[in-house]
C-alpha angles and dihedrals in degrees: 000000000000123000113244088253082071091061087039097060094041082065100042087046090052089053092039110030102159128095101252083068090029102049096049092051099044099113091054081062097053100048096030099048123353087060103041083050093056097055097050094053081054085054093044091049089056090056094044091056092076095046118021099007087163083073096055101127140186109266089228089051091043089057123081108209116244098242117088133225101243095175102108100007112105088212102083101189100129100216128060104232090222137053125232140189113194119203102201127182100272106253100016130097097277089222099036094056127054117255138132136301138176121174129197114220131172082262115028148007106251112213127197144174134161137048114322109170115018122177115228097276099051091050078052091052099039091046100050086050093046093044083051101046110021094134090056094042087051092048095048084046090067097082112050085048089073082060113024100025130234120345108278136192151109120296140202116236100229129038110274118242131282084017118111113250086213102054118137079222095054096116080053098050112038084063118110094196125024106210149170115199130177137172128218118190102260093244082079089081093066094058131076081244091081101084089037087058104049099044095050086065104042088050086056096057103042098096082056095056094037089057096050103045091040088081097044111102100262097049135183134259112253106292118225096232093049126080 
C-alpha cells in the first residue's frame, strides 16, 4: 500500500510537470513512491510464484523510471505522471511477449494483462495458434473477463495475409494487440486491498498469457492451469 503523500504528489506532478517542481521534491518521490512500489513488486513476485512463476521479475527491471523519453515524442513534458511495474515472460522481449502490467495515476489504478506490442513474427506466431485453437483460446478468455472485462486491442482493417476471410476465428485475427484492461479508483493504493487485487487478476488471466507466449520462439514449459 502507498501512503496518501504518494497520490498527493501524482496531482501536484500532473499540474506541475517540470524539474524545477520535480527536482526539490524528489525525495518525496523515492520514499513515497519508488519504494512503496518496490515492495509491492516484491509482494507481487511471492504470489506469482504459485501461478506464473516464469514472470517472476527483478523489482529494478519491473519498474519503468519516471522520466520520460521525450526524443521522438512530440509531448515534451520531461516526467510520466504514473507510475508502472511490468511483469514480462523471462527471456523473452517484455513488450513483444504477453505478460502483466498495473500502473498508479493521480485517479486509478490501470491493470493490464496480455500481449500489447508484437513484431511481425510474434503476430505470425500468435495468429497460426489462434486460427488453430480459437475455441480453446475463447473458452480460457472466459475467465479474466469476470475480472478484466471483454479482450481488447488494436486491429487491422482487413484479414492479414496468408490467413482465411472466412475463418470462424476473423475478429481474433485481424487484432494487432490481445488485451485485458481494468480500472480500479486510485484510493485503492492506500489499503491493504491493493496487492489482493492485483494478483487476483493477474491470476485470472495467467492461462491467456501462457497461451500466447507458449508459441513464441522461446516458449514456455506446460503450464499447470492449461490443458
Amino acid at each position: 500500500m502507498f501512503p496518501a503523500e504518494a497520490l498527493t504528489f501524482l496531482r501536484g506532478l500532473a499540474r506541475n510537470n517540470d524539474r524545477d517542481w520535480f527536482q526539490p521534491r524528489k525525495e518525496i518521490f523515492e520514499s513515497k513512491l519508488k519504494a512503496p512500489m518496490l515492495e509491492l513488486i516484491e509482494a507481487i513476485n511471492a504470489e506469482l510464484m504459485s501461478f506464473a512463476p516464469e514472470h517472476v521479475t527483478d523489482p529494478k527491471k519491473a519498474l519503468y523510471r519516471i522520466y520520460r523519453d521525450t526524443r521522438f515524442s512530440p509531448d515534451k513534458t520531461p516526467y510520466k505522471t504514473h507510475l508502472a511495474a511490468i511483469f514480462p515472460r523471462s527471456n523473452m522481449d517484455k513488450h513483444a511477449s504477453a505478460g502483466f502490467y498495473f500502473h498508479l495515476s493521480p485517479k486509478v489504478i490501470g491493470i493490464a494483462a496480455g500481449m500489447y506490442s508484437p513484431g511481425p513474427d510474434e503476430l505470425r506466431a500468435v495468429r497460426t495458434m489462434l486460427s488453430q485453437r480459437h475455441e480453446v483460446f475463447r473458452k480460457t478468455g472466459k475467465g479474466p473477463e469476470k475480472l478484466l472485462g471483454n479482450l481488447t486491442g488494436s486491429n487491422v482493417s482487413r484479414m492479414p495475409k496468408g490467413f482465411d476471410p472466412e475463418s470462424p476465428a476473423a475478429d481474433l485475427l485481424k487484432m494487432k494487440q490481445w488485451l485485458y484492461w481494468q480500472e480500479l479508483d486510485a484510493k485503492i493504493a492506500m489499503t491493504p486491498k491493493l496487492k489482493t487485487e492485483l494478483v487476483k487478476r493477474f491470476k485470472a488471466a495467467a492461462p491467456i498469457v501462457y497461451m500466447l507466449n507458449s508459441v513464441l520462439k522461446k516458449g514456455a514449459p506446460k503450464h499447470p492451469m492449461l490443458d
